[in-house]
C-alpha positions in Angstrom: 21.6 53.2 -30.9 19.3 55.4 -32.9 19.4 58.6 -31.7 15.8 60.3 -30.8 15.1 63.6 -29.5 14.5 63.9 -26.0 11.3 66.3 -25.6 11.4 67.8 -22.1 8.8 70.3 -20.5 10.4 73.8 -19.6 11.3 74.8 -16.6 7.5 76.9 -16.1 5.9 73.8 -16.3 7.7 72.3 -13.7 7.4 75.2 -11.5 3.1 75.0 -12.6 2.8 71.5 -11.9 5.5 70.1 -9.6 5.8 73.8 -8.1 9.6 73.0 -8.5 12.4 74.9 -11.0 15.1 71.9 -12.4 18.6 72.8 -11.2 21.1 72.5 -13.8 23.8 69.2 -12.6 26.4 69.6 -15.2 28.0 71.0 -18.2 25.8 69.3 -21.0 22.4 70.4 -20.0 22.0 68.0 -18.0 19.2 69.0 -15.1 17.1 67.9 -12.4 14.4 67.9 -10.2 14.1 67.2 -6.2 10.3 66.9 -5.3 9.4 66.2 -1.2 5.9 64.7 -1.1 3.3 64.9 2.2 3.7 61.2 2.6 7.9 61.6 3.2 9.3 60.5 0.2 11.6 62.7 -1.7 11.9 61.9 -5.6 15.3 62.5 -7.7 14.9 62.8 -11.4 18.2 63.5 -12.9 18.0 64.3 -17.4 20.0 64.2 -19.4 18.9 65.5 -22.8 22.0 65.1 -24.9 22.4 61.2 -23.7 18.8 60.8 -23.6 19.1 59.3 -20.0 17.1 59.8 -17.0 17.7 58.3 -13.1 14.9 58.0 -11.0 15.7 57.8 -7.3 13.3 57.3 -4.6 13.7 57.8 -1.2 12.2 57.9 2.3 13.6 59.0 5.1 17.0 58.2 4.7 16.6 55.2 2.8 17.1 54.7 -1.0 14.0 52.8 -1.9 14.6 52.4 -5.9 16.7 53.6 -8.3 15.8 53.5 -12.5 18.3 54.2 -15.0 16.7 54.2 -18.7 18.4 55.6 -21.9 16.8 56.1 -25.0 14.5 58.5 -22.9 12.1 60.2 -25.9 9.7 62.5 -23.6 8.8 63.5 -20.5 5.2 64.0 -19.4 3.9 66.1 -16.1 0.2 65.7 -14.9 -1.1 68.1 -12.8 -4.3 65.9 -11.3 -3.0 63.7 -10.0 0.7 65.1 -10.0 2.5 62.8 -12.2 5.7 62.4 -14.3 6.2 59.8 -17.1 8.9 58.9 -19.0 8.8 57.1 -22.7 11.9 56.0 -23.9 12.9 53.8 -26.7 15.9 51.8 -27.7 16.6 49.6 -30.9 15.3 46.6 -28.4 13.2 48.0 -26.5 10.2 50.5 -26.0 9.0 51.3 -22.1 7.5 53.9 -19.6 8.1 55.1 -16.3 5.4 56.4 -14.1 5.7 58.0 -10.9 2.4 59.2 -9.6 3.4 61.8 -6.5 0.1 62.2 -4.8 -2.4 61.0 -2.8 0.8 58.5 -2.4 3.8 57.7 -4.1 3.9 55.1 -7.0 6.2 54.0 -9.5 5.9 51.6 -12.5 8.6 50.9 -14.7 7.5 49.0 -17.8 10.1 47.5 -20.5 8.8 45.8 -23.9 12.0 43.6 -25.9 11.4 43.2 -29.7 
């Protein structure tokens, strides 16, 4: 795999947008973030920058709803209006985005291109 550089916001921005800090969850830089929406879904977003991975969980109550593993992660996006993360990544085979939209409800879209 070609390797890219992963381009992350810092931690301000989170705090700005999300109004959350990322946590550090291990000894290669790897971080994440735990956001609680008003509809009662709590998102996971584990990164790693090193291995250019991210997981995505989503959960409601105490119920995983999804889970997304992606490497090849290139950059992370935050949206204040209407809160939103994205995620590009890109692999020799493939090229994709995840969105998560946090507000007025949560959404997620994964999409993957091949070729």
């Amino acid at each position: 795999m070609t390797y890219r550089q992963f381009i992350i916001p810092l931690d301000l921005d989170f705090e700005a947008v999300l109004g959350v800090t990322p946590e550090v969850r291990g000894e290669d830089g790897a971080r994440g973030i735990v956001v609680f929406t008003t509809d009662g879904f709590v998102i996971d977003l584990a990164l790693d920058p090193l291995g250019q991975s991210v997981v995505l969980t989503v959960r409601q109550n105490v119920s995983e709803i999804v889970q997304i593993t992606r490497e090849g992660a290139t950059k992370l996006q935050l949206s204040k209006a209407p809160p939103e993360i994205v995620i590009e990544f890109k692999t020799d085979d493939t090229t994709g985005r995840i969105e998560v939209r946090l507000a007025p409800s949560v959404r997620v879209s994964e999409t993957t291109l091949f070729g």
